[in-house]
Structures are given as structure tokens and as C-alpha cells.
C-alpha positions in Angstrom: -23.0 73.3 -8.2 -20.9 70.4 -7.7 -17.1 70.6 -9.3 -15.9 66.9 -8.2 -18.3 64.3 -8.3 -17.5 60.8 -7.1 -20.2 58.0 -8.5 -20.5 54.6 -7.2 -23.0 53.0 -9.6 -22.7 52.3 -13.4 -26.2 53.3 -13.6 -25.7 56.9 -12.4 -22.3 57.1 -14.1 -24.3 57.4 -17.3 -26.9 59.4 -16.2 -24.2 61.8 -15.6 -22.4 61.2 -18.6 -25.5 61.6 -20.6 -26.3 65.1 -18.7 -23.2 66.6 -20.3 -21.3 66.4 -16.7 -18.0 63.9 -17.7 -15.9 66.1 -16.5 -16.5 66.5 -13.4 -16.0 62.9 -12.7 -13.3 62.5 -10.5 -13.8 58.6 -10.0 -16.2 56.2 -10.3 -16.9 52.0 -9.3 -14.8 48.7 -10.6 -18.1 48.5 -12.5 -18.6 51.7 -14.2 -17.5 50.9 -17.8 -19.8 53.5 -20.2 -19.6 55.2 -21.6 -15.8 53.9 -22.5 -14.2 57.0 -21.8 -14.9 56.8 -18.4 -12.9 53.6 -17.6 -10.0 56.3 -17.2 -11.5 57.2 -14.2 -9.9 55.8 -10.8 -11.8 53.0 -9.2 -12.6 53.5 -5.8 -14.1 50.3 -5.1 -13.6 46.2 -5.5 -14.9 42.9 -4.8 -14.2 40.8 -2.0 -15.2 37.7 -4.1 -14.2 36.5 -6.7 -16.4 37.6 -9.7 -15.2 35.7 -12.4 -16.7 32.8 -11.7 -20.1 30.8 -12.7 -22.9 31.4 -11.4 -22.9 29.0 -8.7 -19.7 29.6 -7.3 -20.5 33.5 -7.4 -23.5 32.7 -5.1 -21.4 30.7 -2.7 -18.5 33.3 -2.3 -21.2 36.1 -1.8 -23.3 34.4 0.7 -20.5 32.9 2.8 -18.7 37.0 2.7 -22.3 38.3 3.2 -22.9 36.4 6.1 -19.3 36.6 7.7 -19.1 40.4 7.3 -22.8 41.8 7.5 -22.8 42.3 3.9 -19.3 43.7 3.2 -19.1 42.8 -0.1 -17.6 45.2 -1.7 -13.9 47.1 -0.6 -13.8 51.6 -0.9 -10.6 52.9 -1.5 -10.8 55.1 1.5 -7.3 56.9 0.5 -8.2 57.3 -3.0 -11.2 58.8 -1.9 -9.7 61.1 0.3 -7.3 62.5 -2.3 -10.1 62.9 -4.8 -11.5 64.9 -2.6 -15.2 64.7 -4.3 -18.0 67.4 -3.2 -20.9 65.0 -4.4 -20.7 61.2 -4.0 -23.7 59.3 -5.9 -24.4 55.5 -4.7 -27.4 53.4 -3.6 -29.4 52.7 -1.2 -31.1 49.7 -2.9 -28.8 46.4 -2.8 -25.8 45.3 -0.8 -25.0 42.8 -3.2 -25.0 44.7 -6.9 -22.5 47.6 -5.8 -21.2 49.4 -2.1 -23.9 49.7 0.7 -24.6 53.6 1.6 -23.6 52.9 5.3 -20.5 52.4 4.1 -20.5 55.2 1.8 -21.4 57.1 4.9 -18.3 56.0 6.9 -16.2 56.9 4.8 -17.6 60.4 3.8 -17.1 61.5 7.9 -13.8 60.9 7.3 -13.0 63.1 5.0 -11.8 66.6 5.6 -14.9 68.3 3.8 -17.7 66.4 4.1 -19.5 65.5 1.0 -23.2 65.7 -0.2 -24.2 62.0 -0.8 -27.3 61.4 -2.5 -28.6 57.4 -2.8 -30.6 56.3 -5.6 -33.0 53.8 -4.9 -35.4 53.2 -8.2 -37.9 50.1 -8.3 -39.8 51.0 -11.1 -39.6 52.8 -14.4 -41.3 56.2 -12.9 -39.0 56.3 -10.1 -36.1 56.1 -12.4 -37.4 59.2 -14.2 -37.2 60.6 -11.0 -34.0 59.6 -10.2 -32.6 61.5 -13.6 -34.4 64.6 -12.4 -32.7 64.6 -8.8 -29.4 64.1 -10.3 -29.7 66.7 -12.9 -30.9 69.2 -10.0 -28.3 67.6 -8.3 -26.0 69.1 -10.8 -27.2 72.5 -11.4 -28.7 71.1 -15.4 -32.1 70.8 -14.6 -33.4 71.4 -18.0 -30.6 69.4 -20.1 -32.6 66.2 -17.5 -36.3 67.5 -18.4 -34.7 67.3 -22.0 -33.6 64.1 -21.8 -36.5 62.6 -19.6 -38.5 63.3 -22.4 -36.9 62.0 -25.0 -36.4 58.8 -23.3 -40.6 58.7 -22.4 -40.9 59.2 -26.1 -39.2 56.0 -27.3 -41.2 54.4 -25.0 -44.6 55.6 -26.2 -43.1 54.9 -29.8 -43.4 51.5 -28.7 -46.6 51.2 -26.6 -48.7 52.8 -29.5 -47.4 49.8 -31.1 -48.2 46.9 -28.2 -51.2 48.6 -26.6 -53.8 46.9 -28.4 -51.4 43.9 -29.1 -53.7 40.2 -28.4 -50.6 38.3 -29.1 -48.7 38.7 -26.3 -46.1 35.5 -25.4 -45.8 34.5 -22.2 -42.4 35.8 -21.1 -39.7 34.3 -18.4 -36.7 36.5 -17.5 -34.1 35.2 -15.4 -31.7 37.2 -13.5 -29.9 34.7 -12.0 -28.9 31.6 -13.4 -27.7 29.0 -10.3 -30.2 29.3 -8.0 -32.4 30.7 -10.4 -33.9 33.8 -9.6 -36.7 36.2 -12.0 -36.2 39.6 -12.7 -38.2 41.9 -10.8 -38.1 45.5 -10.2 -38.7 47.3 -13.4 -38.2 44.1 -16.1 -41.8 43.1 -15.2 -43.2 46.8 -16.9 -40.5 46.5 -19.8 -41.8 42.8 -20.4 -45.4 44.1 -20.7 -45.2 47.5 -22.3 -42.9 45.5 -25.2 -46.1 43.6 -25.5 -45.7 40.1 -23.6 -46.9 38.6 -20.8 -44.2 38.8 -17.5 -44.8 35.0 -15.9 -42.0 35.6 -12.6 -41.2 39.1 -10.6 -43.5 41.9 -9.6 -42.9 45.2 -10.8 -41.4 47.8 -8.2 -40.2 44.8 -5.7 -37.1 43.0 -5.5 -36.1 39.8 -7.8 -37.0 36.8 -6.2 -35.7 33.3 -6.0 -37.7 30.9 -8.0 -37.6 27.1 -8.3 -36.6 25.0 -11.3 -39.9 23.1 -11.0 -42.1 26.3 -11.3 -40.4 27.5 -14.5 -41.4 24.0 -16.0 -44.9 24.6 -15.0 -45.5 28.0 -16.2 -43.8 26.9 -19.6 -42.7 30.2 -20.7 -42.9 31.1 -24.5 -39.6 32.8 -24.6 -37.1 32.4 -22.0 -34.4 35.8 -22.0 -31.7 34.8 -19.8 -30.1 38.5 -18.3 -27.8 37.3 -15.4 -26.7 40.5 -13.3 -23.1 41.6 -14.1 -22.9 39.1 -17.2 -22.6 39.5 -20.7 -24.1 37.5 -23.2 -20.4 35.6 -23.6 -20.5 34.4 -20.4 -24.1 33.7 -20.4 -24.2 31.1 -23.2 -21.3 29.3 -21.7 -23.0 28.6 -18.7 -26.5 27.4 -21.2 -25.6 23.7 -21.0 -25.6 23.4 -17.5 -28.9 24.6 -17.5 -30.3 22.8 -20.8 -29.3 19.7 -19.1 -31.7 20.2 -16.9 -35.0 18.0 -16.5 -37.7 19.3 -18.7 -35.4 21.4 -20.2 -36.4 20.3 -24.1 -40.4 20.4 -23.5 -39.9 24.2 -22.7 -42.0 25.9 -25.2 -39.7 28.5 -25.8 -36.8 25.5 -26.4 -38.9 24.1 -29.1 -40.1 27.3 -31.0 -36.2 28.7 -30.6 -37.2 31.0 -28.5 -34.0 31.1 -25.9 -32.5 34.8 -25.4 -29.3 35.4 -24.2 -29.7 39.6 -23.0 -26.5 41.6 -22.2 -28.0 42.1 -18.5 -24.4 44.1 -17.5 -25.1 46.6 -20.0 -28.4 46.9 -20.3 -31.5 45.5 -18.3 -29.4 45.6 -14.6 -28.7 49.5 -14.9 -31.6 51.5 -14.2 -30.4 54.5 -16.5 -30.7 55.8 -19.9 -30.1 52.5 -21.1 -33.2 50.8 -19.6 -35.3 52.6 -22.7 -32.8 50.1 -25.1 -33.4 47.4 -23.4 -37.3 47.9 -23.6 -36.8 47.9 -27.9 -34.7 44.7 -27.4 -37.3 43.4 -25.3 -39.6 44.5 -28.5 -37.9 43.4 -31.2 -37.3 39.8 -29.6 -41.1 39.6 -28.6 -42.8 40.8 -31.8 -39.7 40.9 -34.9 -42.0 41.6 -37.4 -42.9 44.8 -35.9 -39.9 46.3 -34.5 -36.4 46.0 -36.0 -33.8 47.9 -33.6 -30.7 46.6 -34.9 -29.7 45.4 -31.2 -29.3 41.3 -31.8 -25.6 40.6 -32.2 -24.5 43.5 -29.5 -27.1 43.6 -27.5 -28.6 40.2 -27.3 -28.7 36.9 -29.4 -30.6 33.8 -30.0 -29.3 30.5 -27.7 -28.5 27.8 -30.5 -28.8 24.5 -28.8 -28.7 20.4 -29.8 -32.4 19.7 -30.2 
């Protein structure tokens, strides 16, 4: 059983959190921030762009690092590292650009004077983030506190899909990931979108998010539009809306005219494929279809753009 356990991904911080193991933490990303307590932890990693940016400029600093250091993006503390001193490291194997690439987890784990188990998470879909919870909880010795918690998590879920099964009304639904270039949210958004009962218009469950064109989103004429930029909050979200409701076509957007703009806390919720992904289906629901579900999540969990007409 692991005693020091390095993790490199918000997603699994909380999936370790939320198996009863915060204390045996040792570090943990620049990104890991829940729960709070763990933002005592030691960061062992950091951007080398600048990430307080807009969205364009983001995209400029992390294609022009990307391509000048075969997708170094992201800095390890290697001497940190080596004083923690961790027996387990958790990262990804998934994306170079949301957190630390696993060959470079890998580097740094020869050096060290122990060598560490590292176990990469790599989750496309819903189902394989079950299975994720259930490797890390064998992971760490607490198999049945993850069955436990599996369940109760595929319980919400069917909570809400006894509801918006047999649902006819089912908007037509645009999420964005990206806001300049624009790209959809793929992976598992597409099932969330359809199991809270609407219609996903851009993305394909279980593959990666892709780039999309202004002109298509204009087309397909989304009735609601949930903007979820990876790594942003809704704060920094709705500044960046009038650059994008300036946009031609912008105010014959169905979802513009019916008030049906989203801003979604994408850094807390819909990017993290962990606990948190089962909250981010009932906002999902409770945006879609308000008068069937009422969560209590808009305010701290997403809100309603408010726009000139």
C-alpha cells in the first residue's frame, strides 16, 4: 500500500481525496486546487506560458512552446520531487497540453533513488472514468471504499436518466471548450449532454475535442450555447463574451434570442474527469430542463450570459 503518493492531475487529486487517502499526499500539480485543503500541498509542476491570458493569446504561447519544445509545456520540480520522495506518482497519459506528459513523468521517476510505481489515467468516456476510480482505489489498497463510491456516483446519474429517458424535448446543445479558435467539447461532454436530456450538435463521445469553425456553429444554430473553456472559470469566461458576441451572426443564434447563453465553471467541473463530472451532469440538467431539476448549482457552478440584445 502506498504511504507517499505524488498526483499530477486535479482530477485524480480528488479521486484520492474522495477515497479517504489526503494524507498520504505528499504533493500534487500548480492545478490541483480541491478540495481546498490540498492547496497546502507543494507543487511540483508549472507552466511555461503564460496562463493568465485570453484565450487567444493562451493558444499562441502554447503552440509556439509546443512546437519549439516537442510539447514541453509544462516544468516538474525534479528536486522537489526527489525530496518527496513519493512511492506512487498518478498523471496522464491523455494530453500534453491540459497537465505534464507521462514521458516526462517517466524521466524524472529513473532519477530518483527508489523508483516509483506510476500509473497514467487516460479516461475518454464516462465508463472508463469509473474504471479509472476503481484502479486507483486498488491502487491504494481501498478497494471497497471505490466500489462504494462508484456506486453512489452511477446512482445520481440514473436519478437523472429515469428522468430524461423518455424526454421528446430535447434542445439542441453546443458546448464549447475553447473559446479563440473555437473548439467543441468532446470526450465525455457529448454522453453528459445527452443523458441530461439534449441533443450534443459538436464532439463525439470517447474522442478528443475538435477544432470547429465559426461558420458551422452559425449553421447548426444551437438552442443553448454552454461556454466551459478548459482551465477557466466562469469570471474569466464572461469577460472574454463580447469578443465573441461581436461576432457575425452572433444575435440570430437561437440560444442568444431565447437567453439561452451558459457560462459553465469548466476548471472545476466539466474538464476533470473525477467525482465531479456526476455535478456537472445535474448542471447540465438543471440548465437544459429547469423545470424538472433544481440542483442549486447556478451562481457557483454556472450562470446565465446577460448580454445587449
Amino acid at each position: 500500500m502506498p504511504a507517499r503518493i505524488l498526483s499530477l492531475l486535479p482530477a485524480v487529486t480528488e479521486i484520492v481525496c474522495a477515497l479517504g487517502a489526503r494524507k498520504r499526499l505528499v504533493g500534487r500539480s500548480h492545478e490541483c486546487d480541491f478540495p481546498p485543503e490540498v492547496r497546502t500541498l507543494p507543487a511540483c509542476t508549472a507552466p511555461r506560458y503564460e496562463a493568465s491570458g485570453v484565450s487567444g493569446d493562451i493558444h499562441r504561447q502554447v503552440t509556439e512552446q509546443f512546437n519549439k519544445d516537442a510539447g514541453a509545456l509544462f516544468k516538474l520540480n525534479h528536486a522537489l520531487i526527489r525530496d518527496l520522495n513519493p512511492d506512487l506518482i498518478l498523471t496522464q497519459g491523455q494530453c500534453a497540453v491540459c497537465a505534464v506528459s507521462l514521458p516526462d513523468v517517466e524521466r524524472v521517476a529513473r532519477k530518483l533513488l527508489v523508483a516509483p510505481r506510476i500509473l497514467a489515467l487516460s479516461p475518454a468516456r464516462l465508463a472508463e472514468v469509473w474504471a479509472d476510480m476503481a484502479t486507483v482505489s486498488s491502487a491504494l489498497g481501498v478497494e471497497e471504499r471505490g466500489k462504494e463510491m462508484v456506486r453512489a456516483l452511477k446512482n445520481r446519474c440514473v436519478d437523472i436518466l429515469m428522468k430524461t429517458t423518455l424526454m421528446t424535448n430535447r434542445p439542441a446543445v453546443a458546448c464549447i471548450e475553447w473559446l479563440d479558435p473555437l473548439m467543441a467539447a468532446g470526450n465525455w461532454i457529448p454522453e453528459l449532454v445527452e443523458f441530461a436530456g439534449g441533443r450534443n450538435l459538436f464532439g463525439e463521445a470517447g474522442k478528443h475535442s475538435p477544432w470547429m469553425k465559426w461558420e458551422d456553429l452559425v449553421a447548426r444554430n444551437p438552442d443553448v450555447l454552454v461556454l466551459m473553456p478548459c482551465g477557466f472559470d466562469t469570471a474569466r469566461t464572461r469577460r472574454e463574451l463580447p469578443a465573441l458576441a461581436a461576432r457575425s451572426g452572433w444575435k440570430e443564434l437561437r440560444a442568444v434570442k431565447s437567453g439561452r447563453v451558459f457560462f459553465a465553471d469548466g476548471s472545476q467541473f466539466f474538464n476533470r474527469p473525477g467525482p465531479r463530472l456526476v455535478n456537472s451532469m445535474e448542471i447540465l440538467a438543471e440548465m437544459l430542463h429547469p423545470d424538472v431539476f433544481a440542483f442549486g448549482y447556478e451562481g457557483r457552478g454556472w450562470e446565465r450570459a446577460e448580454f445587449p440584445a
